[in-house]
C-alpha positions in Angstrom: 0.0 0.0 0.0 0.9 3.4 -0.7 0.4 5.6 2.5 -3.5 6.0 4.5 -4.9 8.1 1.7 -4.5 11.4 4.1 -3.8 14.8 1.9 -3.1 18.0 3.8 -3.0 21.3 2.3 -2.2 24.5 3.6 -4.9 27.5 3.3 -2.3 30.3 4.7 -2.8 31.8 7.9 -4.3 30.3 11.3 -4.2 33.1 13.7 -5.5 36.6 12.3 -3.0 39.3 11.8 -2.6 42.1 14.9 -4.8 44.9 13.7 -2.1 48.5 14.2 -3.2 52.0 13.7 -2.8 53.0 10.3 -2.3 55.6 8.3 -4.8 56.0 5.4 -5.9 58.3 2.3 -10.1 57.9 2.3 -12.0 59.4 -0.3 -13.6 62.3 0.7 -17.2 62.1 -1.3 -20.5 61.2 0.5 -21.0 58.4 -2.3 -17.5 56.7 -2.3 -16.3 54.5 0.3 -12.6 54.7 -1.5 -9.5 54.7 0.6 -5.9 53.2 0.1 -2.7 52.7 2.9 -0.8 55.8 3.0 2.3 53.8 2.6 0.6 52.4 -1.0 0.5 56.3 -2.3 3.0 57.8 -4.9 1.4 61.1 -4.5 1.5 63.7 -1.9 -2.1 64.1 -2.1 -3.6 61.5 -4.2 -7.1 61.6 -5.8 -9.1 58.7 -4.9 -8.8 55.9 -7.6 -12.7 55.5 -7.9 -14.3 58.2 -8.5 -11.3 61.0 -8.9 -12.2 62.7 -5.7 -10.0 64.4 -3.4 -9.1 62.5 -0.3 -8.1 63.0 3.4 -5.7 61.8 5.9 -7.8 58.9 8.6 -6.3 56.7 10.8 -8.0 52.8 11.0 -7.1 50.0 12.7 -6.1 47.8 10.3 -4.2 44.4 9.7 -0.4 44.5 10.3 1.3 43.9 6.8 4.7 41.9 6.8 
């Protein structure tokens, strides 16, 4: 025989990430609920990406990146 018949696979993470205060651009238009990490921005004051609004500086509480 060949082994049991048992296949494991990996689907990533177990434990959730640490959520840390982070700094992010959010759209600032009442019909838009766009916002990007500050740390993804090329721009010193980006427009948002979805509707070409102008954005503002929020902090969230967000997942850690590695």
């Amino acid at each position: 025989m060949k082994g049991d018949g048992t296949v494991a696979f990996s689907r990533g993470r177990k434990e959730p990430l640490p959520e840390v205060e982070t700094n992010v651009w959010a759209c600032t238009s009442d019909d838009c609920q766009g916002w990007m990490r500050e740390s993804f921005s090329f721009d010193k004051e980006p427009a948002c990406p979805l509707c070409e609004a102008s954005m503002e500086l929020e902090v969230r509480m967000l997942p850690g990146l590695e």
